[in-house]
MMTF fields as JSON, N, C-alpha, C and O atoms, coordinates in Angstrom:
{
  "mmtfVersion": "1.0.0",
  "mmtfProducer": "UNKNOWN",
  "numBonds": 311,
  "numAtoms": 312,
  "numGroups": 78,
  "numChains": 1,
  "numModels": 1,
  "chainsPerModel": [1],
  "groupsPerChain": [78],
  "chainIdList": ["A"],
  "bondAtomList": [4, 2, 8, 6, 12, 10, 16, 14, 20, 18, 24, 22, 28, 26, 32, 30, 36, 34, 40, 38, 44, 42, 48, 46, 52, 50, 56, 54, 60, 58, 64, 62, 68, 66, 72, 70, 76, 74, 80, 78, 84, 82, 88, 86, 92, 90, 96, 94, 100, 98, 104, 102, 108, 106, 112, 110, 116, 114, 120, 118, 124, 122, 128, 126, 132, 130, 136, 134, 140, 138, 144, 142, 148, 146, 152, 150, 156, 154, 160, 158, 164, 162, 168, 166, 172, 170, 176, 174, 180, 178, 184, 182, 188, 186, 192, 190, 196, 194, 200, 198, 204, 202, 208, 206, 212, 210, 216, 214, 220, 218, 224, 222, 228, 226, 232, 230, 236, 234, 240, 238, 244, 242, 248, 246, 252, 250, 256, 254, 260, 258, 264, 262, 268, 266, 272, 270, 276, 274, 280, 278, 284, 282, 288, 286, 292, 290, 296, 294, 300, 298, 304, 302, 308, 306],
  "bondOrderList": [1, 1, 1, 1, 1, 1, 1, 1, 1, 1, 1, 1, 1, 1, 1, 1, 1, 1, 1, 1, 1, 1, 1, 1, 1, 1, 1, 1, 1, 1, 1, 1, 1, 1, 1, 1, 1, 1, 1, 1, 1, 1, 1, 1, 1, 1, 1, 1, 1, 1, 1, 1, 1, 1, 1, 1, 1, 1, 1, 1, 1, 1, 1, 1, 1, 1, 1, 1, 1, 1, 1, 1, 1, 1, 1, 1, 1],
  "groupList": [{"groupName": "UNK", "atomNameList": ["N", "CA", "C", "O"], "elementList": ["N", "C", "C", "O"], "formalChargeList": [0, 0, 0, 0], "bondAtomList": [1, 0, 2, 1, 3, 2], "bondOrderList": [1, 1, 2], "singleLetterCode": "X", "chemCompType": "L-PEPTIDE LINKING"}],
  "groupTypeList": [0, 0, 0, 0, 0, 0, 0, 0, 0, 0, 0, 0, 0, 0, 0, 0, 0, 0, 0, 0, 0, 0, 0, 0, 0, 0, 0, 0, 0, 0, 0, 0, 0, 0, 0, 0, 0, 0, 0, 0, 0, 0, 0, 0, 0, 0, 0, 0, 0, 0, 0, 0, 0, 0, 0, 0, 0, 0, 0, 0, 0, 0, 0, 0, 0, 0, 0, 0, 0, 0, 0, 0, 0, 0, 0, 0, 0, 0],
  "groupIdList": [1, 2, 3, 4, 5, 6, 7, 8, 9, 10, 11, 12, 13, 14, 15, 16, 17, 18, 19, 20, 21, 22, 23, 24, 25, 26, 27, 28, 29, 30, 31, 32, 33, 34, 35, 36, 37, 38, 39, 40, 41, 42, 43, 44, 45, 46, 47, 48, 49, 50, 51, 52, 53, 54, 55, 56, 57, 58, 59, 60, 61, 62, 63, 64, 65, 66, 67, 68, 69, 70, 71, 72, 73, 74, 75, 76, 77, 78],
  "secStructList": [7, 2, 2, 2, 2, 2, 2, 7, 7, 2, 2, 2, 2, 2, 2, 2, 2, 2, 6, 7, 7, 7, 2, 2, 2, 2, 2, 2, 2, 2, 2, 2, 2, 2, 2, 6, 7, 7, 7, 1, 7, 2, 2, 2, 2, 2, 2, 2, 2, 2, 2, 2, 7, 1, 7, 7, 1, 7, 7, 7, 1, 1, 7, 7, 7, 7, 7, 6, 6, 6, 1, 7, 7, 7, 7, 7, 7, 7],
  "xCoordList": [0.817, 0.0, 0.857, 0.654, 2.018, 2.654, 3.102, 2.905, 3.622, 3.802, 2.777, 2.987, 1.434, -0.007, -0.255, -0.599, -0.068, -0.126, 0.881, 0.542, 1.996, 2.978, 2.395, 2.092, 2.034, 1.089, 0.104, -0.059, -0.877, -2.195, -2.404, -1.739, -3.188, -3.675, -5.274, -5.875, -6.235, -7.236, -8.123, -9.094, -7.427, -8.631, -7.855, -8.688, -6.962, -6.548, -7.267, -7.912, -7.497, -8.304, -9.563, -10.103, -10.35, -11.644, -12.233, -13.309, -11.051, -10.706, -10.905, -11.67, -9.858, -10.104, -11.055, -11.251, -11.983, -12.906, -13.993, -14.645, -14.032, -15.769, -15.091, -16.005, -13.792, -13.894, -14.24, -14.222, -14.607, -15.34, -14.465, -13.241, -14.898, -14.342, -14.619, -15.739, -14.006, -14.754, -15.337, -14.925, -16.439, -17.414, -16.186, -15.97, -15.534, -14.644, -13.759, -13.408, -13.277, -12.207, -13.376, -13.188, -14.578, -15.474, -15.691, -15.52, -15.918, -15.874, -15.229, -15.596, -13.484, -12.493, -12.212, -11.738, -12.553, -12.646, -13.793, -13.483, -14.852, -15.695, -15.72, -16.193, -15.033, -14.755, -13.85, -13.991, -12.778, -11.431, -12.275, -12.124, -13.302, -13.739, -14.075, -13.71, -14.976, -16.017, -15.05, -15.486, -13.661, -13.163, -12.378, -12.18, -11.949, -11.167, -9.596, -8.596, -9.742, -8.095, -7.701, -8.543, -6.469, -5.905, -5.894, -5.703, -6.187, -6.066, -4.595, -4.082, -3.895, -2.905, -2.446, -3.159, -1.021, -0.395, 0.375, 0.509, 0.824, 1.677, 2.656, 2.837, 3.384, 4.21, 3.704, 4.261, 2.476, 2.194, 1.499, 1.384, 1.005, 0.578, 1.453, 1.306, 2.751, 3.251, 4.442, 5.245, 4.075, 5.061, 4.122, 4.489, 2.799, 1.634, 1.57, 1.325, 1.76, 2.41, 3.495, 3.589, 4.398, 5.78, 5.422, 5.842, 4.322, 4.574, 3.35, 3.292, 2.612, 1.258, 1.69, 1.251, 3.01, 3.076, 1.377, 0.787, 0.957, -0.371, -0.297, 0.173, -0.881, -1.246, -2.692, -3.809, -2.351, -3.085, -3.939, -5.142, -2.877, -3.18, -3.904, -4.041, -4.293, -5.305, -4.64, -3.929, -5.197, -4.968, -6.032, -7.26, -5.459, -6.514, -7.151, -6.627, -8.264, -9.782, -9.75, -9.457, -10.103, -9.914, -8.653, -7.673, -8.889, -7.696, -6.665, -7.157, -5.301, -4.078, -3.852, -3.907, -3.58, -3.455, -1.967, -1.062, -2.163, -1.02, 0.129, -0.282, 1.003, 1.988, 1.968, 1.213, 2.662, 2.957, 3.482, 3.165, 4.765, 5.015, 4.516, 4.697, 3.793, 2.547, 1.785, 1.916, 0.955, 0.155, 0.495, 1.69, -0.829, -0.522, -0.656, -1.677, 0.474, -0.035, -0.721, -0.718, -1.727, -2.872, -2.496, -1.429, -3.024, -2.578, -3.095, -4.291, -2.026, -3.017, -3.479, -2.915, -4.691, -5.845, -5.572, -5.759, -5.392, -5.168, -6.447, -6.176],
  "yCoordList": [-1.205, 0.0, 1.265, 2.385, 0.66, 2.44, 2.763, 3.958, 2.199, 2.586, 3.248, 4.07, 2.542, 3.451, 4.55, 5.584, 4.363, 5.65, 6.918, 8.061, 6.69, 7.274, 7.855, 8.911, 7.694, 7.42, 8.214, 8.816, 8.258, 8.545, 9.529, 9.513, 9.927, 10.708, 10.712, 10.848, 10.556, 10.472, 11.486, 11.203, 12.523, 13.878, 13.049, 12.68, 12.766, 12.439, 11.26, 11.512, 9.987, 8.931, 9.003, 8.045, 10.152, 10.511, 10.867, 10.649, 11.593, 12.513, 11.438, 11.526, 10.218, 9.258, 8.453, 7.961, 8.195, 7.648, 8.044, 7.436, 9.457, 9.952, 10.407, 11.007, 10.378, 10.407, 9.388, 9.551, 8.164, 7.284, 6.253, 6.381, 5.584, 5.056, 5.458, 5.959, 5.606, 5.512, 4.641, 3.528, 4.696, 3.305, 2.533, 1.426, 2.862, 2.095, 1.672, 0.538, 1.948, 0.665, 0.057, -1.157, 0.31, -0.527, -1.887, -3.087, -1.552, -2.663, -3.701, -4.767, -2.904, -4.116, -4.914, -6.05, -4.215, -4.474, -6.353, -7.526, -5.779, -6.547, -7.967, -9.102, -7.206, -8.309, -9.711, -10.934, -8.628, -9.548, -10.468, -11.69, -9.745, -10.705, -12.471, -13.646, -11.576, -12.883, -13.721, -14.844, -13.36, -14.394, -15.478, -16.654, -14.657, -15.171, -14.59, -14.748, -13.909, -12.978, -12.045, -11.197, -11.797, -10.527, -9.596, -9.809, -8.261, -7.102, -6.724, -6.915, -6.173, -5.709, -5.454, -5.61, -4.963, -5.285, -6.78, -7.585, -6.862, -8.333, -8.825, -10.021, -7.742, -7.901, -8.526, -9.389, -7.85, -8.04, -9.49, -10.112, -9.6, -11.134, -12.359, -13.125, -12.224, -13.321, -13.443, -14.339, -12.052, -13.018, -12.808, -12.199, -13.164, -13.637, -15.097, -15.908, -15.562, -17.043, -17.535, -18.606, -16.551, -17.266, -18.087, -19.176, -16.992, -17.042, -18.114, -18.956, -18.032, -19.369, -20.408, -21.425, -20.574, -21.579, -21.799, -22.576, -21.349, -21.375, -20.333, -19.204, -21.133, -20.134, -19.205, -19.674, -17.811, -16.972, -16.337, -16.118, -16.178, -15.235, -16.139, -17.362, -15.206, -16.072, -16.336, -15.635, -17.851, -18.767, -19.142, -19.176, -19.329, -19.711, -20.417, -21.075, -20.417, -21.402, -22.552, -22.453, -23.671, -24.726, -25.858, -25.647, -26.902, -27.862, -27.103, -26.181, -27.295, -27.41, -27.916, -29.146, -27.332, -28.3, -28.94, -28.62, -29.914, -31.126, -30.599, -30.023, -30.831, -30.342, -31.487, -32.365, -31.756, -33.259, -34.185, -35.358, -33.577, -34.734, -35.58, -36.787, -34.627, -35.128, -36.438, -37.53, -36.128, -36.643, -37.625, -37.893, -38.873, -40.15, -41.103, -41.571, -41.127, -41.272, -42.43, -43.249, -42.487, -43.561, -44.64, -44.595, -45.721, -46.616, -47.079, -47.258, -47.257, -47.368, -48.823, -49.837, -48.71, -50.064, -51.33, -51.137, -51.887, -52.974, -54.027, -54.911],
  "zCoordList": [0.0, 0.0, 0.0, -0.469, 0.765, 0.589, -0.627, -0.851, -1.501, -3.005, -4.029, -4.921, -3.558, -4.096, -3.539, -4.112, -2.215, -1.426, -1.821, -1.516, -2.438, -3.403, -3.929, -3.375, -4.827, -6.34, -6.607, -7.668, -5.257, -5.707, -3.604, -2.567, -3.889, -3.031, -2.88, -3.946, -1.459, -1.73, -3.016, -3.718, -2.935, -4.213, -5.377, -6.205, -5.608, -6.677, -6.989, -8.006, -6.585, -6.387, -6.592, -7.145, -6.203, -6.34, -7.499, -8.056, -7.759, -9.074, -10.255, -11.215, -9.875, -11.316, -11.606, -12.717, -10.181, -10.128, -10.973, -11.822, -10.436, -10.86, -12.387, -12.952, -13.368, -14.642, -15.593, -16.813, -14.899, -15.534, -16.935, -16.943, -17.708, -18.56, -19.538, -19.435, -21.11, -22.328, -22.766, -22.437, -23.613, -24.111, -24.736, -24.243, -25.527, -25.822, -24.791, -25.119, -23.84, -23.264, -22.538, -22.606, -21.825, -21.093, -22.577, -22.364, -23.397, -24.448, -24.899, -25.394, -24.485, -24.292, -22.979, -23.019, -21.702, -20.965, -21.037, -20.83, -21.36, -21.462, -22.64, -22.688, -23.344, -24.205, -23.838, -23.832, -23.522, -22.661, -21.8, -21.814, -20.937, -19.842, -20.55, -20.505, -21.131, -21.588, -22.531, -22.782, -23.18, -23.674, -23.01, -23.317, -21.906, -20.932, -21.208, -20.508, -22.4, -22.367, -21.897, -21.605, -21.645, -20.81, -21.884, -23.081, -21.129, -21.473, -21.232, -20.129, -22.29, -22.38, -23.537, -24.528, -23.637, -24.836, -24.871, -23.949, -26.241, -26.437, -25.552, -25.324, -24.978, -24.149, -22.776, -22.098, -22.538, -21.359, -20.762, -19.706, -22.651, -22.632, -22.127, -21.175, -23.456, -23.527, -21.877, -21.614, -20.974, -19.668, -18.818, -17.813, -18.879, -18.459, -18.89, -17.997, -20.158, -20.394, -19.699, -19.099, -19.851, -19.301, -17.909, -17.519, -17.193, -15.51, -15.447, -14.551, -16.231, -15.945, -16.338, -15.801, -17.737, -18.757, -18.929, -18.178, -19.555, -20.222, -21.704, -21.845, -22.556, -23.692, -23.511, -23.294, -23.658, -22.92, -24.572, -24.712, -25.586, -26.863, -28.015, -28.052, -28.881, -29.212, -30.534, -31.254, -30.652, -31.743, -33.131, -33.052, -34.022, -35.486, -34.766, -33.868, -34.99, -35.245, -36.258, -37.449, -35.583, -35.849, -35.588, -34.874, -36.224, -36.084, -36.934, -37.584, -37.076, -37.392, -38.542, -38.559, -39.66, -40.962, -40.598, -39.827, -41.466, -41.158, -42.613, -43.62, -42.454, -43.354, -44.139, -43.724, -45.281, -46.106, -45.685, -45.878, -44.757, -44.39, -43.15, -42.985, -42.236, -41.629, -42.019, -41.467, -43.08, -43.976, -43.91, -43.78, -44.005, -43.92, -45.604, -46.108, -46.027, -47.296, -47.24, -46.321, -48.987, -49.2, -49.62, -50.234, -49.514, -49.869, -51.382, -51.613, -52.417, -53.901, -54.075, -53.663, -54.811, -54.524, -55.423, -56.625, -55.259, -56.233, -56.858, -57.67]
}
C-alpha cells in the first residue's frame, strides 16, 4: 500500500474515479472478460504465459493443418 499511497492521493483517487471510462475501453474491458483474455499489450501477454506456462493469446480457429510430411499417405488399390 505504501507505493499506491505514493502514487495517488485520496482527491486524486476521487478525481479518477468519478472520470469514468470511455465506451470504448469498457468494451475491451468486457470483451477480454467474456473471452477469458488478458487485457494488455503483447508484451504483457506473452510473460503472463511465461509465468502461468499457459497459452493466454489467441490462436486460429480450428484444427491445425497437417503439413505433407505429416500426412498419412494412401494406400493405392489394387
Amino acid at each position: 500500500m505504501s507505493t499506491w499511497r505514493q502514487s495517488w492521493t485520496a482527491v486524486a483517487w476521487r478525481k479518477f474515479l468519478q472520470a469514468g471510462e470511455a465506451e470504448a475501453e469498457l468494451w475491451s474491458i468486457r470483451r477480454r472478460t467474456h473471452n477469458g483474455r488478458p487485457l494488455g499489450p503483447a508484451e504483457f501477454t506473452r510473460a503472463l504465459e511465461e509465468r502461468t506456462r499457459r497459452r493466454l493469446a489467441r490462436r486460429p480457429r480450428g484444427r491445425p493443418r497437417k503439413t505433407p510430411a505429416e500426412a498419412i499417405p494412401q494406400r493405392a488399390e489394387t
